[in-house]
C-alpha positions in Angstrom: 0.0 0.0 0.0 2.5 2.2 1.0 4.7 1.3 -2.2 1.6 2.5 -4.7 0.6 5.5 -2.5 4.6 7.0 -3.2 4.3 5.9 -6.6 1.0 7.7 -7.0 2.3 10.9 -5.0 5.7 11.2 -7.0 3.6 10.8 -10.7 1.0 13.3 -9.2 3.9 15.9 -8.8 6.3 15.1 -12.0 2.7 15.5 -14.1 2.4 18.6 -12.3 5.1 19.7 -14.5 3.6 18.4 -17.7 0.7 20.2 -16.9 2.0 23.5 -16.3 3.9 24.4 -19.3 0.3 23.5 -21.4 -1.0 25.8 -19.2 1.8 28.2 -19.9 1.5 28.1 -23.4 -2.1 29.5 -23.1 -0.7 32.4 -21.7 2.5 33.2 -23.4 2.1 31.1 -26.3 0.9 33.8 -28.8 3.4 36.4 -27.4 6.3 37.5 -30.6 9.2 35.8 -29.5 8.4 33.1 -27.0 9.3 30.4 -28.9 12.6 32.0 -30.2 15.6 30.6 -29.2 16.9 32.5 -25.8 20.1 33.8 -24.8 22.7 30.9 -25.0 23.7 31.6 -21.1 20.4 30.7 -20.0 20.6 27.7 -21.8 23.4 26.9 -20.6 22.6 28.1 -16.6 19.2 26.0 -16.5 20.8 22.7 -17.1 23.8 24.0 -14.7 21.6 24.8 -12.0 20.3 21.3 -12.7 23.7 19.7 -12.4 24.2 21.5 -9.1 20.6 20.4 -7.4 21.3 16.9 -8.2 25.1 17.8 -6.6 23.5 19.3 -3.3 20.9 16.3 -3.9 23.3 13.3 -3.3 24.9 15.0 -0.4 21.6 16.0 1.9 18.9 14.5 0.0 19.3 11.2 1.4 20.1 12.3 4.6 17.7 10.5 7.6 17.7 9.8 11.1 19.0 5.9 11.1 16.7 3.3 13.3 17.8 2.9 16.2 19.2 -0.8 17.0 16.9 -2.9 18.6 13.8 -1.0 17.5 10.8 -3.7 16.9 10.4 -4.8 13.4 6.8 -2.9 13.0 8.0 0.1 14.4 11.0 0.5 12.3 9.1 0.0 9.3 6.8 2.6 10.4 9.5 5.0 10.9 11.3 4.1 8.2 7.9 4.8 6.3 8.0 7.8 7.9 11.4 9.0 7.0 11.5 8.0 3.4 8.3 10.1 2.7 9.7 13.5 4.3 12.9 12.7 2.4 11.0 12.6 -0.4 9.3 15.8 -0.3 12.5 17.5 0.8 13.8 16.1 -2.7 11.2 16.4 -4.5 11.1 20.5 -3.2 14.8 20.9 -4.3 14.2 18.9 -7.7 11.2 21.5 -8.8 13.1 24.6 -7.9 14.7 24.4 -11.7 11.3 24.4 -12.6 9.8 27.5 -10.7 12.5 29.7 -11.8 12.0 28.7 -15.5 8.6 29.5 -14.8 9.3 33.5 -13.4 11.9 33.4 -16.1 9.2 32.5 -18.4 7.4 36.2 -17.7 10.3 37.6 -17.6 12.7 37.0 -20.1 11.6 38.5 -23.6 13.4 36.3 -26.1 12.6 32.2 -25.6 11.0 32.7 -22.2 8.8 29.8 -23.2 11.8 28.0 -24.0 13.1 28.2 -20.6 10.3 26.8 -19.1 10.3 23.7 -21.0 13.7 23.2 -20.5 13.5 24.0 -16.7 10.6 21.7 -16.3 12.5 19.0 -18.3 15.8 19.3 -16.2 13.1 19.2 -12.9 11.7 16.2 -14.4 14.9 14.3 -15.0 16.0 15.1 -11.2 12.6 14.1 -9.9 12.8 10.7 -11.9 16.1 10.2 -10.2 15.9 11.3 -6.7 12.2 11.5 -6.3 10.2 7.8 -7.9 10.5 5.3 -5.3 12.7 2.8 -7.5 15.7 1.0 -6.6 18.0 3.7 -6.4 16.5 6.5 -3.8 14.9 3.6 -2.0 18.2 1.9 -1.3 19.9 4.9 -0.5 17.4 5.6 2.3 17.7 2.2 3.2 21.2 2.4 3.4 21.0 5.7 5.6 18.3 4.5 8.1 20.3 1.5 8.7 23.5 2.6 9.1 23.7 2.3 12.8 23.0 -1.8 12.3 19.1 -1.7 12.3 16.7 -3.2 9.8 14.8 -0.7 8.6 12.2 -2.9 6.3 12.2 0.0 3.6 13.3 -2.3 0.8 10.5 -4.8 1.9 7.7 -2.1 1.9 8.9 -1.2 -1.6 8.9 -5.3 -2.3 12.7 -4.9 -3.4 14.5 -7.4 -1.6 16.2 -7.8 1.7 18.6 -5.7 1.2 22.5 -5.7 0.0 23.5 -8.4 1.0 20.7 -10.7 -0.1 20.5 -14.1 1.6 23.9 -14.5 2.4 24.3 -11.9 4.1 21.3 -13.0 5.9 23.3 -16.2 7.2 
C-alpha cells in the first residue's frame, strides 16, 4: 500500500510539471518571440543549476535519522515509512526549484521565455525521476541511511525490493 501510495504521489507531482507548461503556453504562447531561441547563457545556466541540485541532492537528499538498533520490526518499518516520505518531499522540493524559476523566467525573459520553461521543467523532471520515484536507487539509498547504525529498517520490503544488499547470504 505504501509502495503504490509513493508511486501515485511522485507521478502526481512530475505530471504537475507536464501540466504546467500546457497551461503556460495559453498564456505566453501567442506572445512574438516566446518560442525563439533565448540567450545561450540561460541555456546553458538552467541545465547547470540542474547539475548543481542533483550535486546538493546526493549530499543531503538522502540524509535521515537511522533506526535505532533494537527498535521492533513494526516500528521501524513505520519510521522508516516515515522518514522516506519526508525525504521525499524535501527532494522532490529541491528537484522543482529548476522548474519554478524557468517558470518567473518565463514572464520575464523577452526572447525564448517559453523555452526556458520547458527546459526547466524537463531538467526538474529528470531530477525528480532520479531522486524522487521510489525505484531502486533513492529507495536503497534511504535504506542504506536509516540502517546505518546496524538496524533493519524494512524499507526495501515495503517497496517489495528485496532484503537488502547483502541478499540471503548476508542473511546467514
Amino acid at each position: 500500500m505504501v509502495k503504490q501510495s509513493t508511486t501515485m504521489l511522485s507521478l502526481s507531482l512530475m505530471g504537475a510539471l507536464v501540466i504546467i507548461p500546457v497551461a503556460v503556453f495559453f498564456v505566453v504562447g501567442s506572445e512574438e518571440g516566446a518560442l525563439a531561441a533565448p540567450a545561450t547563457l540561460l541555456l546553458v545556466a538552467i541545465p547547470a543549476a540542474g547539475a548543481a541540485v542533483h550535486v546538493l541532492l546526493e549530499s543531503i537528499g538522502y540524509r535521515v535519522q537511522p533506526i535505532a538498533p533494537g527498535t521492533p520490526e513494526d516500528d521501524a518499518r513505520g519510521q522508516a515509512v516515515a522518514r522516506w516520505q519526508a525525504s521525499m518531499i524535501q527532494r522532490f522540493a529541491l528537484s522543482e526549484s529548476i522548474a519554478i524559476v524557468s517558470l518567473a523566467l518565463c514572464f520575464v525573459v523577452e526572447q525564448g521565455g517559453y523555452v526556458l520553461l520547458l527546459l526547466g521543467c524537463a531538467t526538474s523532471l529528470t531530477l525528480m525521476a532520479v531522486h524522487v520515484f521510489p525505484w531502486s536507487r533513492p529507495v536503497g539509498k534511504v535504506a542504506d541511511a536509516l540502517e546505518r547504525d546496524g538496524a533493519r529498517s524494512g524499507l526495501r520490503e515495503v517497496f517489495g525490493q528485496g532484503g537488502g544488499p547483502g541478499g540471503a547470504i548476508r542473511e546467514l
